[in-house]
C-alpha positions as CSV (number, residue, x, y, z in Angstrom):
1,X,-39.6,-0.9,4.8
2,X,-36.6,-3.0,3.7
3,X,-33.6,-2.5,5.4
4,X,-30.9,-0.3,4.0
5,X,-27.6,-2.0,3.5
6,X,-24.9,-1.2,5.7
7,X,-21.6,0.3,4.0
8,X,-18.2,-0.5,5.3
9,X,-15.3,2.2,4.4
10,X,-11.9,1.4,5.7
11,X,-10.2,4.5,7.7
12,X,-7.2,6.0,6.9
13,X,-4.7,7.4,9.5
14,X,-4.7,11.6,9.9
15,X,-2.8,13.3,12.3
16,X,-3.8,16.8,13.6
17,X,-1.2,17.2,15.9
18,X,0.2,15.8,19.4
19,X,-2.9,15.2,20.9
20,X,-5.6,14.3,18.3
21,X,-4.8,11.5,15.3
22,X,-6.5,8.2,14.6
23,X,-9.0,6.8,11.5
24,X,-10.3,9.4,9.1
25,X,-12.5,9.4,5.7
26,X,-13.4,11.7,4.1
27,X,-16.6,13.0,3.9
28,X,-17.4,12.3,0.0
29,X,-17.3,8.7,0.8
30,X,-20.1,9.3,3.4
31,X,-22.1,11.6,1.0
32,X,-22.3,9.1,-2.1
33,X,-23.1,6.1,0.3
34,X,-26.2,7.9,1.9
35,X,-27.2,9.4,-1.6
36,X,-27.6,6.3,-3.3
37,X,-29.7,4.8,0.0
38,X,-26.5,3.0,1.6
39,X,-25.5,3.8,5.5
40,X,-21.8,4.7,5.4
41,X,-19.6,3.2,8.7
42,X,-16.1,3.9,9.2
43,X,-14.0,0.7,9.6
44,X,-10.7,1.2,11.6
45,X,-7.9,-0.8,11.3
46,X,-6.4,-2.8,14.1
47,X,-6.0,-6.4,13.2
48,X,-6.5,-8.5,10.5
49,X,-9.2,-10.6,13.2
50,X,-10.6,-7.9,14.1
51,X,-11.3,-6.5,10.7
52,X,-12.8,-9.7,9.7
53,X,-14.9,-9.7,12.5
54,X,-16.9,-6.0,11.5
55,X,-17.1,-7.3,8.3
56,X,-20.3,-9.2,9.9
57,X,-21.7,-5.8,10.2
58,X,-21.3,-4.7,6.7
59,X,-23.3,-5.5,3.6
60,X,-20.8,-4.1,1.5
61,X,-17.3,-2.6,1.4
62,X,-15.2,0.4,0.1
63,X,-11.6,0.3,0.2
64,X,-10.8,3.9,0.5
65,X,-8.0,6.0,-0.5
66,X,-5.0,7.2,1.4
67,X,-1.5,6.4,2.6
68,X,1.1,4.8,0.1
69,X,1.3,0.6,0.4
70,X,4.0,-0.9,1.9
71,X,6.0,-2.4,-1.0
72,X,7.9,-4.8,1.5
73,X,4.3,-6.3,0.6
74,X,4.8,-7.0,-3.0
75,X,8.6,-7.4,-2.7
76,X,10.6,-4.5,-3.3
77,X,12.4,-1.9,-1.6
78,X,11.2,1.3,-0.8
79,X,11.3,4.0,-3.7
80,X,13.2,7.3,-2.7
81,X,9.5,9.4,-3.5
82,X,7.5,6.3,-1.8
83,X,5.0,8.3,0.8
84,X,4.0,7.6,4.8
85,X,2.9,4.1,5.0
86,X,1.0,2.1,7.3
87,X,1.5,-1.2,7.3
88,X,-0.8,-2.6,10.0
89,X,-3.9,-0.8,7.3
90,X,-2.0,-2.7,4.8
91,X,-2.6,-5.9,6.5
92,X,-6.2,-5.7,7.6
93,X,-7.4,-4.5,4.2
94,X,-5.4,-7.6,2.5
95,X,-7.5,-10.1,5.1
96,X,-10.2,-7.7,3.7
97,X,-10.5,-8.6,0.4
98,X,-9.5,-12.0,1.0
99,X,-12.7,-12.7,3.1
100,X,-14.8,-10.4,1.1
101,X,-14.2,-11.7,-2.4
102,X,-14.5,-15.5,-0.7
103,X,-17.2,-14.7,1.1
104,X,-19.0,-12.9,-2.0
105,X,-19.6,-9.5,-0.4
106,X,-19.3,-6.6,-2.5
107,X,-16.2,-4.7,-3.1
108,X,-15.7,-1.0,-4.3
109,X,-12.1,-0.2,-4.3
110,X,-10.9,3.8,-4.7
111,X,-7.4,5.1,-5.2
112,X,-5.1,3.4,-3.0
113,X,-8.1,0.7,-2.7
114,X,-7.6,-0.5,-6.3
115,X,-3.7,-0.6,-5.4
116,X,-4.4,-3.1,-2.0
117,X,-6.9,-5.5,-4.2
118,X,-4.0,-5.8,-6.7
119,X,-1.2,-6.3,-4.0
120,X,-3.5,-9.0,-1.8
121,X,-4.3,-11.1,-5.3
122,X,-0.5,-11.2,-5.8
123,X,0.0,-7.9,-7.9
124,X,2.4,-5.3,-7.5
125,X,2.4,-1.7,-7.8
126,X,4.6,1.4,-9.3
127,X,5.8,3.5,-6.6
128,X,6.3,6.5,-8.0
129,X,4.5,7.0,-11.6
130,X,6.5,10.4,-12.4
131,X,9.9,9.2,-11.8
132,X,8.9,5.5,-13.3
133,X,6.8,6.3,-16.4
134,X,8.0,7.5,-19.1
135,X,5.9,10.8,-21.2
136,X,2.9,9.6,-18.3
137,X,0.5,12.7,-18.0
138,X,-0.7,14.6,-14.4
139,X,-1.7,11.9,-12.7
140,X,-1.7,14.1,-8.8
141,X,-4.2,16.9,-10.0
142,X,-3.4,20.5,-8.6
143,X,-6.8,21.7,-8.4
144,X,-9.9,20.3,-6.1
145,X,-10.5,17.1,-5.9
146,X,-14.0,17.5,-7.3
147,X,-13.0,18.4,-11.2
148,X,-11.9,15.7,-13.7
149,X,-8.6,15.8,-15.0
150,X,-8.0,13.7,-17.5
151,X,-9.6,10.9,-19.9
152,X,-9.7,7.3,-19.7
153,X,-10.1,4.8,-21.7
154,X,-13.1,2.0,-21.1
155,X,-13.0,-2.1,-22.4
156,X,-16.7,-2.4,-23.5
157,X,-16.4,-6.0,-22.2
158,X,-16.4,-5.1,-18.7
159,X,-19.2,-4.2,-15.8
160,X,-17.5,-0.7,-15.3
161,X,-18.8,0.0,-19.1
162,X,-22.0,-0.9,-18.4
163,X,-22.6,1.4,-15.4
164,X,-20.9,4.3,-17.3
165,X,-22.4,4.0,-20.5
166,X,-19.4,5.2,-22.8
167,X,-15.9,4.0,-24.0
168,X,-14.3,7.4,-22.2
169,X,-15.2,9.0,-19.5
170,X,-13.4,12.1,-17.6
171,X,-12.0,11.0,-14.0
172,X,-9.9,13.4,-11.1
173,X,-6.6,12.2,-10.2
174,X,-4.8,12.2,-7.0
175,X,-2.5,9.6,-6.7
176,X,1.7,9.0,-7.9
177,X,1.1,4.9,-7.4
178,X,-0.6,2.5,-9.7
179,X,-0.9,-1.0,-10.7
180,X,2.2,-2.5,-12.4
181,X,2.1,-5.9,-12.7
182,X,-1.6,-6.8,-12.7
183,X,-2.9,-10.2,-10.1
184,X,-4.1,-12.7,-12.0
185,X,-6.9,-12.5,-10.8
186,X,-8.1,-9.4,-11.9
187,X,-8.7,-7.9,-15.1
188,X,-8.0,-4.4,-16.9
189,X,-11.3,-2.4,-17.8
190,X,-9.8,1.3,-18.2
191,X,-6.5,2.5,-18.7
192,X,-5.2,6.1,-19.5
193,X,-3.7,7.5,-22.6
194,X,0.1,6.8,-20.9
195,X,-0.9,3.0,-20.2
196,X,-1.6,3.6,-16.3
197,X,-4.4,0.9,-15.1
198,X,-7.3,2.8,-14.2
199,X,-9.6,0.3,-13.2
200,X,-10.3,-3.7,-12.7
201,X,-12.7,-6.1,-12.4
202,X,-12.7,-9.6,-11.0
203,X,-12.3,-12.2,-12.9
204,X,-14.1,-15.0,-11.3
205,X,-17.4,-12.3,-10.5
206,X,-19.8,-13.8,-8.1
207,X,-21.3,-10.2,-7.2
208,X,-19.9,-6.4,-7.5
209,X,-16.3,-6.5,-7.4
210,X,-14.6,-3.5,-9.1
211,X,-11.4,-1.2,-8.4
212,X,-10.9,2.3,-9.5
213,X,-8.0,4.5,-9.6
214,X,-9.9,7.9,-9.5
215,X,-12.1,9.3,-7.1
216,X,-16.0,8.7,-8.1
217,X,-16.7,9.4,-4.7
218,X,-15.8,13.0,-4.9
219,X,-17.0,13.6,-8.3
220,X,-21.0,12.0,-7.7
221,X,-23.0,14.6,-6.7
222,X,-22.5,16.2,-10.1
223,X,-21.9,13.9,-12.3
224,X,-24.5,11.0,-13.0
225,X,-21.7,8.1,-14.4
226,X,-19.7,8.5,-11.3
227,X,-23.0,8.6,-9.1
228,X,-24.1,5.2,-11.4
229,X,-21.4,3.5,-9.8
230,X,-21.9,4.3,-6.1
231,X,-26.0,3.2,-7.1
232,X,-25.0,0.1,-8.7
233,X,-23.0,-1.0,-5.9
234,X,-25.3,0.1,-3.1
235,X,-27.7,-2.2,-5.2
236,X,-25.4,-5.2,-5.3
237,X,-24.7,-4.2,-1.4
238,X,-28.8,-4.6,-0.3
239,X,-30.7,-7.5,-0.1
240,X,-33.6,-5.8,-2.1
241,X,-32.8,-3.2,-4.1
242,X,-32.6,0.2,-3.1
243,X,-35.1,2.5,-3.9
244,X,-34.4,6.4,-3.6
């Protein structure tokens, strides 16, 4: 039996109250990894060292979603909407991506994931899509996370249209940051009808390393492109592919 490939996720902070806070992710994450014949570990944050050092334990990683980044990061000063931010995260997910896209382990970034690949490769970010974009739709959905929201547009150069298998696709939303100025080292794949980034690829692609804006994670169980994605990286992640 070949061994199946062992799934970083970075933790986000959650505090319940006085007593009881520390690294969370949500289950969805957990559930696509196992589905697609992964095994799903949090990683906490810390340190950047000690970040670098679980990565020895992972065959592949998801940058999850979460808090707002710090946008001391990419050089400006805090928007009056920016969210809670936690810059010590912010710091062990830059060393991250660093050490994961030099050391070619694959890389699934989600939601504020996308937005930390783009800030560590020199990019900066919007910090408040409704107060900064003009006419830009919904882009923080009101209804469960599950349903899609809105369309986006795919490049049919890209790896993303491959695994989806169509120039639009419907995606869920939950996020007011975004891309702005795109790293140079990354490329645009999807975007939505108001021009927000919705996805990215690397440029310089030695194995799986792609960024999403959306959710896939809690749209897969229904919804076979979405699932596609989790499966094609789960098969970059293992040694042999997986079978399931």
């Amino acid at each position: 039996m070949s061994k199946k490939p062992i799934i970083g996720i970075t933790g986000a902070y959650v505090k319940h109250n006085e007593f009881m806070e520390g690294v969370y992710v949500h289950h969805d994450y957990h559930k696509s990894v196992a589905a697609n014949g992964g095994v799903p570990i949090i990683l906490p944050y810390i340190n950047p060292e000690i970040s670098i050092e679980t990565l020895a334990l992972c065959d592949g990683i998801i940058l999850s979603g979460g808090e707002d980044v710090d946008p001391n990061l990419f050089g400006q000063e805090p928007h009056h909407n920016l969210g809670p931010t936690t810059p010590e995260r912010d710091l062990a997910e830059i060393a991250i991506v660093k050490y994961a896209l030099e050391n070619n382990i694959p890389l699934l970034a989600i939601c504020r994931g996308v937005q930390i690949l783009n800030v560590a490769l020199g990019g900066t970010l919007i910090q408040d899509i409704p107060s900064q974009v003009k006419d830009s739709i919904q882009h923080s959905q009101k209804i469960e996370r599950s349903r899609d929201t809105h369309w986006v547009n795919l490049s049919t150069n890209s790896k993303l249209f491959e695994i989806i298998g169509s120039e639009r696709v419907r995606v869920n939303s939950l996020h007011h940051q975004a891309i702005d100025k795109v790293a140079n080292d990354l490329c645009v794949v999807a975007q939505s009808s108001d021009g927000i980034v919705e996805a990215v690829e690397y440029i310089h692609p030695t194995t799986f390393t792609v960024g999403v804006q959306w959710h896939p994670e809690s749209m897969a169980n229904k919804d076979l492109a979405m699932n596609n994605l989790f499966k094609e990286f789960i098969n970059s992640s293992a040694k042999v592919p997986v079978s399931i």
